[in-house]
LUMMAR-585055 format. One record per residue (C-alpha): x, y, z; residue in three letters. Coordinates in pm, whole numbers, plus 50000, padded with zeros to 5 digits. Example, Ala and Ser with C-alpha at 12.3 -4.5 7.8 and 13.67 -1.06 7.14 Angstrom:
<vexses>
512304955050780ALA513674989450714SER
</vexses>
This chain:
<vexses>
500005000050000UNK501225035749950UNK502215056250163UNK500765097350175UNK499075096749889UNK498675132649838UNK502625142649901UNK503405154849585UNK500535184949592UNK502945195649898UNK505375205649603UNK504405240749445UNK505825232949080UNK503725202249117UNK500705221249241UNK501055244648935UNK501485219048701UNK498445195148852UNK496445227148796UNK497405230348426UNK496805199048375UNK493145199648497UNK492285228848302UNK493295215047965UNK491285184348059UNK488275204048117UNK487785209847734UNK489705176147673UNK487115159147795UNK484725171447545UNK486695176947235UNK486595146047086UNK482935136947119UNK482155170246953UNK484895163346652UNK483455130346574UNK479955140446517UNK480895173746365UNK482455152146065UNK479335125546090UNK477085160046072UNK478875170145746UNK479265138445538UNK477585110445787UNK481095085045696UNK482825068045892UNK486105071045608UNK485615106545666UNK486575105146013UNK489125079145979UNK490695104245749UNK490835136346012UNK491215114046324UNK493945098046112UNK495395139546018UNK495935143246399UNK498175112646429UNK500405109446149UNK501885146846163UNK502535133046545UNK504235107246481UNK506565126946215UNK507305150146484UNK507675126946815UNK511505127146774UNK511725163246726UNK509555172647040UNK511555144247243UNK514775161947181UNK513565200247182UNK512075189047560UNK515485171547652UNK517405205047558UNK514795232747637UNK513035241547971UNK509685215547985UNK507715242748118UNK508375267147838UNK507305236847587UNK504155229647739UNK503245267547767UNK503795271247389UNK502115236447312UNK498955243347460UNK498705278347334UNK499035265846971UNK496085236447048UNK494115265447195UNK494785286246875UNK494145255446645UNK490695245346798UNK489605281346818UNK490245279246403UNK488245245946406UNK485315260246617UNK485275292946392UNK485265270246064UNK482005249946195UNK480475278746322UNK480755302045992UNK479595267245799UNK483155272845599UNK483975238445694UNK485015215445412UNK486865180745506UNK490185193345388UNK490465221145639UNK489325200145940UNK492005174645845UNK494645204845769UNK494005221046141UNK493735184346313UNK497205179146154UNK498535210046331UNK496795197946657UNK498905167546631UNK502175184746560UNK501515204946872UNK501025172747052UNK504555158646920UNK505955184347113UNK503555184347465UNK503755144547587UNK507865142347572UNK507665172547758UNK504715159947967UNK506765125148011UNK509895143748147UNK508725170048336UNK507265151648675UNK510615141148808UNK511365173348786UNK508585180349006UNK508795156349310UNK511115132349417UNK511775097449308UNK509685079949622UNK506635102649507UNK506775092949113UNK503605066449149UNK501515090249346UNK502065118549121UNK501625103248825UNK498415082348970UNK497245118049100UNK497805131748783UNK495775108648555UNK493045102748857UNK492165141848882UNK492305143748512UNK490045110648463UNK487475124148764UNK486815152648496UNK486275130548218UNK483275109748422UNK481025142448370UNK483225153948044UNK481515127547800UNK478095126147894UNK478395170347919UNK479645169547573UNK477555143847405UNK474635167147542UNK476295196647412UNK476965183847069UNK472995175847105UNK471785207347234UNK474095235447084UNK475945217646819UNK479985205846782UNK481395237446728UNK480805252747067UNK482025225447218UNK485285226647050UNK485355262047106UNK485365255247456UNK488215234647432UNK489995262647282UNK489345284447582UNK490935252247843UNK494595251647625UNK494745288647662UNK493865287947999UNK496305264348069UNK499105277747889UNK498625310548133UNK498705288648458UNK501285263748279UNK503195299148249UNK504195305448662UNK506315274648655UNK510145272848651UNK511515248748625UNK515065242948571UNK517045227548200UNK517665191248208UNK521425183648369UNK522295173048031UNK522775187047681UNK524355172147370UNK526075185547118UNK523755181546792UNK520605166346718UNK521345134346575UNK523465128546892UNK520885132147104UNK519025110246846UNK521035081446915UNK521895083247241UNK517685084447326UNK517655052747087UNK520375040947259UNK518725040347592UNK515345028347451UNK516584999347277UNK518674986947604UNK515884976847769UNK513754950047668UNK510714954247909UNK510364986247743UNK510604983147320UNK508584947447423UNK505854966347526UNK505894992447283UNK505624970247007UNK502614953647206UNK501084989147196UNK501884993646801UNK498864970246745UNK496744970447050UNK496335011747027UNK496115003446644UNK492644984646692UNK491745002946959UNK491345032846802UNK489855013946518UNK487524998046702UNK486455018747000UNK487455052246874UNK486025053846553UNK483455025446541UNK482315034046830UNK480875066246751UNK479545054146433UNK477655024246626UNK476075052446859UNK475215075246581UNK473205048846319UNK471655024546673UNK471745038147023UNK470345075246978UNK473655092846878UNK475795117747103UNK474465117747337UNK474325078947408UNK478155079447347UNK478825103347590UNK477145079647844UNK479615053747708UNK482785074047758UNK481805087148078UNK481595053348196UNK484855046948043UNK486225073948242UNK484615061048625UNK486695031348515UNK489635052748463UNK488955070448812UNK488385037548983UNK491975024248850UNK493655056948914UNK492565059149300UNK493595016149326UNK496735029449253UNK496675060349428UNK497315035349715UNK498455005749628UNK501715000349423UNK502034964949257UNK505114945149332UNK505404934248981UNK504104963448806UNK504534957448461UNK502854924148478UNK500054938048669UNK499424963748399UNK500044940248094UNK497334920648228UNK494954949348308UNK495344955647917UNK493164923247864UNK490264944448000UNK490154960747633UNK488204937047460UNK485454935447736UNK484004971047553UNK484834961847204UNK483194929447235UNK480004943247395UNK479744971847108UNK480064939546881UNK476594924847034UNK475094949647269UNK472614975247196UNK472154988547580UNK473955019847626UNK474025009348005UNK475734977647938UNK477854995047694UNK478965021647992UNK479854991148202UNK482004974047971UNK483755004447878UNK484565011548300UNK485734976448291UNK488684986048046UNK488965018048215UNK490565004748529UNK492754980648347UNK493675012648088UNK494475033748401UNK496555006548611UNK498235001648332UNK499585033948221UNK500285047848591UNK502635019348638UNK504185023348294UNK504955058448363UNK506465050248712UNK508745026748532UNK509745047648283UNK510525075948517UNK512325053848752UNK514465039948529UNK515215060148255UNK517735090448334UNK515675124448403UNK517945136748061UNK517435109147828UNK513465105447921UNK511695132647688UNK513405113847394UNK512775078147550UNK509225086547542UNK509665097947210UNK510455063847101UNK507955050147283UNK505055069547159UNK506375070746838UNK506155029446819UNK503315027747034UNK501395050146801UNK502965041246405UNK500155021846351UNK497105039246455UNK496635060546129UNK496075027345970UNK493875014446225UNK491675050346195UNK491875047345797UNK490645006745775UNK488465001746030UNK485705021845843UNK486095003645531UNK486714972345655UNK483464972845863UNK481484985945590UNK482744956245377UNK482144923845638UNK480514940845893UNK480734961746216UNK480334930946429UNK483074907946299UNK485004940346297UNK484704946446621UNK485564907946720UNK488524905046512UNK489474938246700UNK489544921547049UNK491244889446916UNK493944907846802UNK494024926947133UNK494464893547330UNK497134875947086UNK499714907447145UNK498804913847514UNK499294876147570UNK502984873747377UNK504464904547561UNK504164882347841UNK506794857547709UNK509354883147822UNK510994874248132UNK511724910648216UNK507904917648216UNK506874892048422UNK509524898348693UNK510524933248661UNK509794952549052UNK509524990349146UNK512105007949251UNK511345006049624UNK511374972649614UNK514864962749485UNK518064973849609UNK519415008849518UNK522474995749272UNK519914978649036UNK517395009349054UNK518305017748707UNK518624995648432UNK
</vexses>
């Protein structure tokens, strides 16, 4: 069990940063709901929304390595100010464009793209910047705190935006997450916090020496490459057949939101289990809590009750949330405070390489056999990866910190 849960918020950088995280979540929360059926309003296809779903990800992944070295050499504060201004400037464009009816599909993919390239740059800095904040013994609370406060505001988030989206229409909604990222880049602003201890002397050192680091350790690319296809289908099968399943058979956005709050009470209930309690073998813990995916993919597959839906999707919430607290931990742990902007990098970069294809096919391929068998192959594929990552020793076996002695700490 853990011990003061709440240390970290004892830490003002910490407090500042907890803050702007919240606020960017408060339009976070909604943003997507309202994108999806914005697109579905103007062309009712599920391709359509593969393609600008799929705009946000691919300029991301072009731009991963870049953002994992520019937060490595530059203060992570000063990136995530400037990120979040740019993703409040970006959705304020989007918002405008629905709300003039000067919308066409190529400049909602065009301004998605630039949301994505902002992102490049804010989760290597996001990544790097909490052991900057607190202390090594404090990593899993503040990273549990982080993602529990943020997920409490997505149980409410959903279901407020899917009645939004019903009420006053997409584009408000996204204009209100314009107003969170600049609202966050002014609290994000107050904190200072110091350069990394380490800078290279060009960029393709820096390059190699994060590949260097990421490739050393085989708990870590193991798992990545187990994310390249589980977030792949995921997105495929949640993200963008989801919506498409509410939309044509459960009432539309308002219906999802119901869903994705209940994915996010899962979230909160894994996020405050590991507020206070720390697995011994973390990464196995989490790898297993991954197996929860298929639980809402299988019950959009042959379930028409938005209720039942809601459950399923908590379900995978706590196994989502267990999982990627104790994945963070790890990588903060164990990867030098330097290196770990571009080590996440990497790691997103992998994890993420195939989701444009997973947001581009799913919509065809369920139009051709079938959202059902869609959705099915979907969580078979989630089980078959999940289930080989677990051949790795390191994975199985691998403890916290706290619980091995201080000379094999870092790996």
């Amino acid at each position: 069990m853990g011990r003061a849960p709440l240390a970290p918020l004892r830490e003002k950088p910490f407090r500042i940063y907890f803050a702007g995280r919240l606020v960017s979540t408060l339009g976070g929360t909604v943003a997507p709901i309202a994108l999806a059926f914005a697109v579905l309003d103007l062309s009712g296809s599920a391709t359509d929304l593969g393609l600008v779903l799929a705009a946000g990800v691919v300029p991301q992944l072009l731009f991963l390595l870049v953002g994992g070295v520019v937060a490595d050499r530059l203060p992570r504060g000063r990136v995530l100010v400037l990120g979040n201004a740019v993703s409040g400037l970006v959705q304020a464009g989007t918002a405008t464009a629905l709300l003039t009816g000067h919308a066409p599909l190529w400049l909602l993919v065009a301004l998605h793209a630039v949301l994505g390239t902002a992102g490049a740059f804010l989760h290597p800095a996001a990544q790097g910047i909490v052991p900057q904040l607190v202390g090594v013994a404090q990593l899993h609370q503040a990273n549990a705190l982080l993602r529990v406060s943020s997920n409490a505001l997505r149980v409410l988030g959903p279901a407020v935006g899917g009645v939004a989206v019903a009420l006053v229409g997409p584009a408000w909604a996204i204009a209100w997450d314009a107003a969170t990222y600049l609202a966050a880049a002014v609290v994000l602003g107050r904190l200072r916090v110091p350069l990394p201890p380490k800078r290279l002397a060009n960029f393709l050192a820096d390059l190699r020496e994060g590949w260097s680091e990421f490739w050393s350790r085989t708990w870590l690319w193991a798992i990545v490459l187990q994310f390249s296809v589980v977030n792949a289908v995921w997105v495929g099968g949640f993200s963008l057949l989801g919506p498409v399943v509410a939309d044509r058979e459960l009432g539309g956005a308002a219906s999802w939101g119901v869903i994705g709050a209940g994915l996010a009470v899962g979230l909160v209930a894994g996020g405050v289990l590991v507020v206070w309690w720390r697995p011994r073998r973390p990464l196995l813990v989490g790898t297993l809590g991954v197996l929860l995916d298929v639980v809402p993919l299988l019950a959009l597959a042959w379930s028409d009750s938005v209720v039942l839906l809601a459950a399923a999707a908590a379900v995978a919430g706590v196994g989502v949330e267990v999982f990627s607290v104790c994945w963070s931990t790890a990588l903060q742990e164990r990867v030098p405070g330097d290196r770990l902007s571009r080590v996440s990098s990497y790691d997103m970069l992998f994890s993420f390489v195939f989701m444009p294809l997973g947001y581009l096919l799913a919509g065809p391929v369920a139009e051709r056999v079938g959202t059902a068998p869609t959705l099915v192959a979907c969580s078979a594929v989630v089980v078959v990866a999940t289930l080989a990552v677990l051949l790795s020793r390191d994975v199985r076996t691998m403890r916290g910190v706290t619980e091995v002695a201080p000379e094999a700490a870092v790996t």
